[in-house]
OpenMM code with the backbone's topology and positions (N, CA, C; nanometers):
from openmm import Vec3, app, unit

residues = "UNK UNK UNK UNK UNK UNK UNK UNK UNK UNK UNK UNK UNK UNK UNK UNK UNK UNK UNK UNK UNK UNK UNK UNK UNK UNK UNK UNK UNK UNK UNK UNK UNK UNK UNK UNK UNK UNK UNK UNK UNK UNK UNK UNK UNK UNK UNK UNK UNK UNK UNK UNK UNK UNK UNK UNK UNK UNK UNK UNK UNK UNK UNK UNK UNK UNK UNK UNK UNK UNK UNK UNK UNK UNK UNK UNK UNK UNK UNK UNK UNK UNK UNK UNK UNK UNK UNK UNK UNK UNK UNK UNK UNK UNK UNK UNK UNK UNK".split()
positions = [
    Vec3(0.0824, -0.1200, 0.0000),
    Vec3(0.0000, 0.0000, 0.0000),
    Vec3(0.0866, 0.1262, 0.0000),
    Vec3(0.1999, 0.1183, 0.0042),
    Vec3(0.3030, 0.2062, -0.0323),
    Vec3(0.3357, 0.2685, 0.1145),
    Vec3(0.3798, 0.1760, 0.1909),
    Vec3(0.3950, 0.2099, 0.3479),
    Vec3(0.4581, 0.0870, 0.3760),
    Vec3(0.5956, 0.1030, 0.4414),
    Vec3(0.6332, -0.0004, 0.4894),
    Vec3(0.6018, -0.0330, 0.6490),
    Vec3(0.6462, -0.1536, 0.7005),
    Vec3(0.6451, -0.2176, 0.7948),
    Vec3(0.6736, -0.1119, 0.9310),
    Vec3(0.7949, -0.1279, 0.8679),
    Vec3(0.9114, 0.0394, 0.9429),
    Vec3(0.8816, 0.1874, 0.9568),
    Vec3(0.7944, 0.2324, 0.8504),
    Vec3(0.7283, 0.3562, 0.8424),
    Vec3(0.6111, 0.3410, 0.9317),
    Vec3(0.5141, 0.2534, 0.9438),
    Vec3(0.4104, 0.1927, 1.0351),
    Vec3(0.4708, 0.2374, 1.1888),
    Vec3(0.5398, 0.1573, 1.2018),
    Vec3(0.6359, 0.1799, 1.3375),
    Vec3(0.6913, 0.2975, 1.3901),
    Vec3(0.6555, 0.3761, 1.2742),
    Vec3(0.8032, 0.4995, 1.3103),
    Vec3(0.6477, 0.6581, 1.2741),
    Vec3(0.5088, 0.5636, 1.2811),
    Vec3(0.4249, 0.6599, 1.2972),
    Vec3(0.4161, 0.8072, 1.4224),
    Vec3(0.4134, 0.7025, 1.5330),
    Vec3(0.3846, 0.7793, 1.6609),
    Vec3(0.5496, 0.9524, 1.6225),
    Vec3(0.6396, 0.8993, 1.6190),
    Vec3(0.7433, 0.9339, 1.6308),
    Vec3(0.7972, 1.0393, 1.4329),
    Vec3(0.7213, 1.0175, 1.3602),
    Vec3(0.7097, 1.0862, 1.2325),
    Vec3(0.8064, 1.2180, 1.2682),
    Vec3(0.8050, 1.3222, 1.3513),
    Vec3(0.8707, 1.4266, 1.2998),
    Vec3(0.9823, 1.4015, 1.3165),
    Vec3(1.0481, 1.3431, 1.3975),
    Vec3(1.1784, 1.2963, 1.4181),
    Vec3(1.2228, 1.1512, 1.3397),
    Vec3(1.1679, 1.1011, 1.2562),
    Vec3(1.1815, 0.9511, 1.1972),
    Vec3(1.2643, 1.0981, 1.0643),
    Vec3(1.3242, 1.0205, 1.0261),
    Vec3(1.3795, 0.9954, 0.8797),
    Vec3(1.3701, 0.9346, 0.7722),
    Vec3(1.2486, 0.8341, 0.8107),
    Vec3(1.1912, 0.7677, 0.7145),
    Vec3(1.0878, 0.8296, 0.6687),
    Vec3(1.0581, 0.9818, 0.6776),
    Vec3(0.9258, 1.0187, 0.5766),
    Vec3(0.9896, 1.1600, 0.5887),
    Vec3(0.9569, 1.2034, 0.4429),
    Vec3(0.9808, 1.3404, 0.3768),
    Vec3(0.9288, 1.4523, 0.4338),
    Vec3(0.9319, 1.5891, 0.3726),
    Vec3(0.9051, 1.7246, 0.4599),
    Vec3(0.7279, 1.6858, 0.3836),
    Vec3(0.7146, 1.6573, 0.2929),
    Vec3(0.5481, 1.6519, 0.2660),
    Vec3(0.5110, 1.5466, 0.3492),
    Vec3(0.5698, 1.4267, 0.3739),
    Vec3(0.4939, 1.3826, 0.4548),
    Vec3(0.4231, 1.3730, 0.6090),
    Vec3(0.5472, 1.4685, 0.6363),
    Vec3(0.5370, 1.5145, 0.7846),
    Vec3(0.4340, 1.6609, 0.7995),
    Vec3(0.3931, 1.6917, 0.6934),
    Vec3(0.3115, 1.8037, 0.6489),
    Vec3(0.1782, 1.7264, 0.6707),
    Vec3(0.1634, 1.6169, 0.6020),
    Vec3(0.0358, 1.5863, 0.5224),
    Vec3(0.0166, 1.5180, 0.6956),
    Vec3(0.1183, 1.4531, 0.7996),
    Vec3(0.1065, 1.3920, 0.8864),
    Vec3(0.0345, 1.5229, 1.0059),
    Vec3(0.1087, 1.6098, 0.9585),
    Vec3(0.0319, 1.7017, 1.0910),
    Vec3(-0.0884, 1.7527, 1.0249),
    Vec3(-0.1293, 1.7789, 0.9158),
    Vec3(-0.2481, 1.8184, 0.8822),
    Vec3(-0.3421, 1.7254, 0.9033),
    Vec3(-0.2927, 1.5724, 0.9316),
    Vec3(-0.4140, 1.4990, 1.0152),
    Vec3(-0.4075, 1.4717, 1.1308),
    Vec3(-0.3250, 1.5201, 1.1697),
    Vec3(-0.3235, 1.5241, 1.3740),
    Vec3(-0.3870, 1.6394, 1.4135),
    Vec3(-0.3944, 1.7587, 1.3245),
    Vec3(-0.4547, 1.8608, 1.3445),
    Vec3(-0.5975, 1.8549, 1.3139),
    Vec3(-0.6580, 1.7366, 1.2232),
    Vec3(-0.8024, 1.7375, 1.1597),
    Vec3(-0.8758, 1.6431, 1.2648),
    Vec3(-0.7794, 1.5812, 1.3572),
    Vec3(-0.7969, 1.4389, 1.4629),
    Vec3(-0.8516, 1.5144, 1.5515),
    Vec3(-0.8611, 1.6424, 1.5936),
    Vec3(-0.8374, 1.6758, 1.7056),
    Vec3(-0.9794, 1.7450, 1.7555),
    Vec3(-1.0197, 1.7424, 1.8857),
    Vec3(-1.1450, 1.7784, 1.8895),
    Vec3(-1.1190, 1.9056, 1.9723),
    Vec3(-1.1711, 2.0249, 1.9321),
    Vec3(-1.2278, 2.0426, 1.7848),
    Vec3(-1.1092, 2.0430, 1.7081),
    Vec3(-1.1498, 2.0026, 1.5781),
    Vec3(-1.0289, 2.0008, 1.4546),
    Vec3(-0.9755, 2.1288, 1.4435),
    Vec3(-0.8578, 2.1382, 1.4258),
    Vec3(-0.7738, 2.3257, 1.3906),
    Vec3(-0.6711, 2.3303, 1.3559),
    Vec3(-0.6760, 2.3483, 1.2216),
    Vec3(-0.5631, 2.3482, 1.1001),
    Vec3(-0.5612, 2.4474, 1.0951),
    Vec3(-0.3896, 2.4626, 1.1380),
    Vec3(-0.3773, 2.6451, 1.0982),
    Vec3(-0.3580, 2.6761, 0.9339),
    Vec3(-0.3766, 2.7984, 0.9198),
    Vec3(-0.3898, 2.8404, 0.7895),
    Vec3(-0.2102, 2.8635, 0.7771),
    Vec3(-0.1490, 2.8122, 0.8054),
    Vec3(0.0154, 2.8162, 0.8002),
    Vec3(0.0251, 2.7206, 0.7335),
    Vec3(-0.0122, 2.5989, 0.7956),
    Vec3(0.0226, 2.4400, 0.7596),
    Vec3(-0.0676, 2.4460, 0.6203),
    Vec3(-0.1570, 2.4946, 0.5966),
    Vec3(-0.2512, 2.4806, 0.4799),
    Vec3(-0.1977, 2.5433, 0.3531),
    Vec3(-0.0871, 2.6635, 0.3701),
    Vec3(-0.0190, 2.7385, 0.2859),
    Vec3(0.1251, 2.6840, 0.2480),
    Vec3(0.1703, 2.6128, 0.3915),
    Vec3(0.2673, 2.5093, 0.3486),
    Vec3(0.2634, 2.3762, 0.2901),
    Vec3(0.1659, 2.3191, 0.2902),
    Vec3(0.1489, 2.2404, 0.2053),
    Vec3(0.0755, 2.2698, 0.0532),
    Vec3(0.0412, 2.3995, 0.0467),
    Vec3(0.0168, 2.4101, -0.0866),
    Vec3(0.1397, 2.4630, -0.1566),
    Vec3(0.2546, 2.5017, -0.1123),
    Vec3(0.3748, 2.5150, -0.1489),
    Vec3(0.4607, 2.3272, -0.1849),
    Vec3(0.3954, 2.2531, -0.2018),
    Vec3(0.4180, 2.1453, -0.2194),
    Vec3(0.2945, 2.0355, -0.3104),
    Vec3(0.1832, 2.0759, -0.2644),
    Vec3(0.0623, 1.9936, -0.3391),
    Vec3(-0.0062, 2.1032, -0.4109),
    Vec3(-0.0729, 2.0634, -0.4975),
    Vec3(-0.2077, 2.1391, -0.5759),
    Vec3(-0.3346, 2.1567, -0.4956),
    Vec3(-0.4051, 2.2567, -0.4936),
    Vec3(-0.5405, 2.2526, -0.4402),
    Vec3(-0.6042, 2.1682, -0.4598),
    Vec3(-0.6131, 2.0773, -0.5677),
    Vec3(-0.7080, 1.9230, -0.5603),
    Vec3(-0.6167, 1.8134, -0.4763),
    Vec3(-0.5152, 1.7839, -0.5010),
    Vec3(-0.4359, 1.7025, -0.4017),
    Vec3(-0.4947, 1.7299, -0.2397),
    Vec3(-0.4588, 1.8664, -0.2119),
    Vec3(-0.4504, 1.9024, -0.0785),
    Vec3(-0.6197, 1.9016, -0.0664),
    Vec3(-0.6976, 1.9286, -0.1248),
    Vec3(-0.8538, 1.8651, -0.1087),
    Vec3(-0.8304, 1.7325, -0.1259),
    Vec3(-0.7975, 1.6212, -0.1788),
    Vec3(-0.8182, 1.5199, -0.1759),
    Vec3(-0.7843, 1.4313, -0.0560),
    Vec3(-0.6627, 1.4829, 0.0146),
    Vec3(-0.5784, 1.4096, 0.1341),
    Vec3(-0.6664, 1.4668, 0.2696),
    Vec3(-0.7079, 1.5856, 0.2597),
    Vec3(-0.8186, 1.6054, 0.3645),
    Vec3(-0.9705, 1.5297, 0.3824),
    Vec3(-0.9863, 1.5292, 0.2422),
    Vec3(-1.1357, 1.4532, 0.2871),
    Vec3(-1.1175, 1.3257, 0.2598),
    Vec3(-1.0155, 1.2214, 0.2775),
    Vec3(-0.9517, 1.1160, 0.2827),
    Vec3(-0.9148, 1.0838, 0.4290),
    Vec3(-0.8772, 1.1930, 0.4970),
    Vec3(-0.8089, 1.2078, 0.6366),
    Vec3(-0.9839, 1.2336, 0.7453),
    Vec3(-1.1019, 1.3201, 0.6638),
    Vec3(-1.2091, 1.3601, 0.7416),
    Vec3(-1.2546, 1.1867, 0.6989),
    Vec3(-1.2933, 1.1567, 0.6396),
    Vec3(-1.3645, 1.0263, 0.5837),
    Vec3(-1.3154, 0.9124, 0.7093),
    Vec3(-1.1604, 0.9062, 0.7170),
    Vec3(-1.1159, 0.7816, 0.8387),
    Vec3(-1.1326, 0.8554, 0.9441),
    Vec3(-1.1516, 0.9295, 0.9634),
    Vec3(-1.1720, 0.9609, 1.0856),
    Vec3(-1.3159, 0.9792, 1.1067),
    Vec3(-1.3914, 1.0051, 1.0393),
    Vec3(-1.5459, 0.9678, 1.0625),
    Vec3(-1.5501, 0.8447, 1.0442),
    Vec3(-1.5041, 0.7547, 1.0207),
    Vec3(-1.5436, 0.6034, 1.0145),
    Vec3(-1.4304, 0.5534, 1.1267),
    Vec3(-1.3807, 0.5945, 1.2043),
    Vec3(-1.3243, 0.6088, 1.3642),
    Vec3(-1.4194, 0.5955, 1.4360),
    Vec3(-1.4686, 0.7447, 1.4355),
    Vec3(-1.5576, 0.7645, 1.5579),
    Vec3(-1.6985, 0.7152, 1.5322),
    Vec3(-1.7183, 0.6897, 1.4147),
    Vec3(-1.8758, 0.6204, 1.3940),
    Vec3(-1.8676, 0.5004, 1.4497),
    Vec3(-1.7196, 0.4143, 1.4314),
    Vec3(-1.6644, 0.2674, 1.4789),
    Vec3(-1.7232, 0.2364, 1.6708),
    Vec3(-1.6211, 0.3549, 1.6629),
    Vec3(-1.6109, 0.3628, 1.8511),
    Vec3(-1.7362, 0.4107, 1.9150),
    Vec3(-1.8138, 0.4978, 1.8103),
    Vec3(-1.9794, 0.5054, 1.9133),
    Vec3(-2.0895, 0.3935, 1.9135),
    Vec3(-2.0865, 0.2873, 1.7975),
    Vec3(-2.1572, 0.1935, 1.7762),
    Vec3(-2.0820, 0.0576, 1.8318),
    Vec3(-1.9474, 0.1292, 1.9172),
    Vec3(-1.9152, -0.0402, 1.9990),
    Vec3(-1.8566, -0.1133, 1.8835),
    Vec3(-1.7985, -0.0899, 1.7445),
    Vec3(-1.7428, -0.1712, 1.6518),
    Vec3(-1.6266, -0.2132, 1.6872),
    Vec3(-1.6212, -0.3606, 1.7199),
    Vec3(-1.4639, -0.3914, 1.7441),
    Vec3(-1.4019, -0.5014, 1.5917),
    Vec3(-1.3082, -0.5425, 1.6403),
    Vec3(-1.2102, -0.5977, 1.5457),
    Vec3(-1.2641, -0.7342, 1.4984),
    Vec3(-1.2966, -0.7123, 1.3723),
    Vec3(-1.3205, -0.8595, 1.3348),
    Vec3(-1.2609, -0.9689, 1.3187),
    Vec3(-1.0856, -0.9260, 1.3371),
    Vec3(-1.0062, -1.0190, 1.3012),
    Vec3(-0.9365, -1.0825, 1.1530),
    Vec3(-0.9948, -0.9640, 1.0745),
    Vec3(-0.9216, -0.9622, 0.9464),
    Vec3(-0.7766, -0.9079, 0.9126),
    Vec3(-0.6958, -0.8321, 1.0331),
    Vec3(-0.6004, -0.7470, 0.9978),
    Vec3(-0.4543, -0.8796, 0.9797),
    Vec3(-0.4541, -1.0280, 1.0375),
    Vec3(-0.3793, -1.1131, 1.0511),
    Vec3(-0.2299, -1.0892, 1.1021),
    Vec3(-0.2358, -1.0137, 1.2010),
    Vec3(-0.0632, -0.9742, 1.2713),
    Vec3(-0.0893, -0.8581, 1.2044),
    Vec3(-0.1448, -0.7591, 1.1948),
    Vec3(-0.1061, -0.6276, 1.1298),
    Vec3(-0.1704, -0.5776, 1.2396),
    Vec3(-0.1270, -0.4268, 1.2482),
    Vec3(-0.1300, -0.3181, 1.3574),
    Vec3(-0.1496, -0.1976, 1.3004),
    Vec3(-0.2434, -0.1348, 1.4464),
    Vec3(-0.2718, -0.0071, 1.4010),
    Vec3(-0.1989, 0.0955, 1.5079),
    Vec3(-0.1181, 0.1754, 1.4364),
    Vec3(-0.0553, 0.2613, 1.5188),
    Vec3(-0.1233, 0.3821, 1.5998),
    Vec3(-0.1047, 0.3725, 1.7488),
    Vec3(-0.1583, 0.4428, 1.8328),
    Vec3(-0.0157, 0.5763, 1.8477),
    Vec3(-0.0720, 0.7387, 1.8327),
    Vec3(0.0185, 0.8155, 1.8293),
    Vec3(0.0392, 0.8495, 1.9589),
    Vec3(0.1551, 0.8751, 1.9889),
    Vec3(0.2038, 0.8964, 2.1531),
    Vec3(0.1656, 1.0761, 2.1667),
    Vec3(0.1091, 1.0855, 2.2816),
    Vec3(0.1081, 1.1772, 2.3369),
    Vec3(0.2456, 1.2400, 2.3900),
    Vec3(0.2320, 1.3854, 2.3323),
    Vec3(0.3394, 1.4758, 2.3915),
    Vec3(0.3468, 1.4696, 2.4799),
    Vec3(0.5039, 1.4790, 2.5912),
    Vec3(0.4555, 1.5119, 2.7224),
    Vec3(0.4160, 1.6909, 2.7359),
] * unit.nanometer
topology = app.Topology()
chain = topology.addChain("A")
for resn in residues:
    res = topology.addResidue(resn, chain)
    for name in ("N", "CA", "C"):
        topology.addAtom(name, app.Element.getBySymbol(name[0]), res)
C-alpha cells in the first residue's frame, strides 16, 4: 500500500523519523490537526502544504483524512470492534506529547 512495515512503526514518532519526507510530515500534521477535537488546522500548515501539493491534491488528502476519521468515531460510538481480518497487522496508536 506504499507504506512499509518500518514507516508503520516509526508513525507515533514521524517528525523525528527519517523515514518520511518534509510533505509527509506536512500531510502527517495536517491529520493530527483534523484528529483533534475540535479540529484546527492552521492556515500556516494549509499554505505550506500548498507550497508542495495542488489545491485538488490538498482537497483530496483532507477529505480522505475527514472520511477515516469519521469512520473512527462512527466505529467507537456503535461499539465496533475488530473482526479479526487485519492477521498480525497493527494499528498505530500516536504517543502523546509530554
Amino acid at each position: 500500500m506504499g507504506i512499509t512495515d518500518e514507516e508503520m512503526a516509526a508513525v507515533p514518532r514521524y517528525r523525528q523519523s527519517d523515514l518520511f519526507s518534509e510533505v509527509d510530515r506536512l500531510v502527517l500534521d495536517l491529520t493530527v490537526a483534523m484528529c483533534r477535537t475540535p479540529a484546527d488546522v492552521r492556515e500556516e500548515l494549509r499554505e505550506e502544504l500548498l507550497r508542495h501539493l495542488t489545491r485538488g491534491q490538498l482537497t483530496e488528502i483532507a477529505a480522505m483524512v475527514a472520511w477515516e476519521n469519521h469512520r473512527a468515531r462512527l466505529n467507537r460510538a456503535l461499539g465496533v470492534r475488530s473482526a479479526g481480518f487485519s492477521e498480525g497487522a497493527f494499528c498505530v496508536v500516536p504517543q502523546r506529547p509530554d
